[in-house]
C-alpha positions, 0 to 999 in steps of 0.5 A: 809512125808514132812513138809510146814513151812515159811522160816527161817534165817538158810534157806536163803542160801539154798534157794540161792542155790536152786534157783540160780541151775536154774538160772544157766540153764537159767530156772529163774531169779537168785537171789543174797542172799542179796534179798533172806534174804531181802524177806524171809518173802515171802517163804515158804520151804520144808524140807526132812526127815533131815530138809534140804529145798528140795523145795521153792516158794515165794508169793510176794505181788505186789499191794492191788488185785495181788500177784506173786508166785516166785522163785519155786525151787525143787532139782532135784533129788525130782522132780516128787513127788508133792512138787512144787505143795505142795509149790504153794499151800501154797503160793496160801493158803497164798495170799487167807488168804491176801485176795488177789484175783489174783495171777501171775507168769512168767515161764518156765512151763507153763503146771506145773502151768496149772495143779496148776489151773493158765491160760496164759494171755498176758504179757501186760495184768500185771500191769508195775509194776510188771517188775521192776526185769526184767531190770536184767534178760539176756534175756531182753528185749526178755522176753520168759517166759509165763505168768499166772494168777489165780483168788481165787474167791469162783468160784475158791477156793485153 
């Protein structure tokens, strides 16, 4: 059994590790643990049996009606068991609580966020504001990840 908690403190450098893993492969962005420690409010982890984060995702507010689920991260040898799934969920959880009615992500995989309820839309479709973190990714200006949103209307609940 796996436990959803809002991250903590002790989390941070986990969590750098974690994302940072797949940064290294070129999968997202790389974060530095000043920004994880100055956004940590904005995850939520996972803890195996040990309590050790095994997974993470970010829910970063954007603006009033857009929210952006980021930084998902599941170690490696966990992947396949749901917990990606279980983390956006509670991000998604959390953005509708906000009563935040779209939220966006930039991937690699699109087919997972597909079966998260997300649907690709155009890059251009986001607001400019959501690209100030891009300037620092290695592939730009030649973006290649996927865009994708979901509305959290009642016609489309968590």
């Amino acid at each position: 059994m796996y436990t959803i908690d809002k991250a903590t403190i002790k989390d941070a450098t986990t969590i750098h590790k974690l994302v940072n893993n797949f940064a290294d492969h070129g999968q997202m962005l790389a974060r530095s643990l000043a920004e994880i420690y100055e956004n940590l409010r904005d995850f939520y982890v996972i803890r195996g049996d040990n309590g050790e984060v095994i997974a993470c995702a970010a829910l970063h507010i954007s603006w009033a009606d857009l929210a952006e689920v980021k930084s998902l991260a599941v170690s490696e040898e966990r992947h396949r068991q749901g917990l990606g799934e279980m983390v956006v969920k509670a991000c998604l959880e959390d953005a509708k609580s906000l009563q935040i009615p779209t939220v966006f992500c930039l991937t690699y995989k699109p087919a997972f966020f597909a079966k998260c309820g997300f649907h690709q839309v155009e890059k251009n479709a986001l607001p400019h504001k959501i690209w100030g973190e891009c300037y620092r990714c290695p592939k730009f200006p030649n973006c290649d990840e996927t865009a994708m949103m979901l509305s959290l209307t009642e016609a489309n609940p968590v």
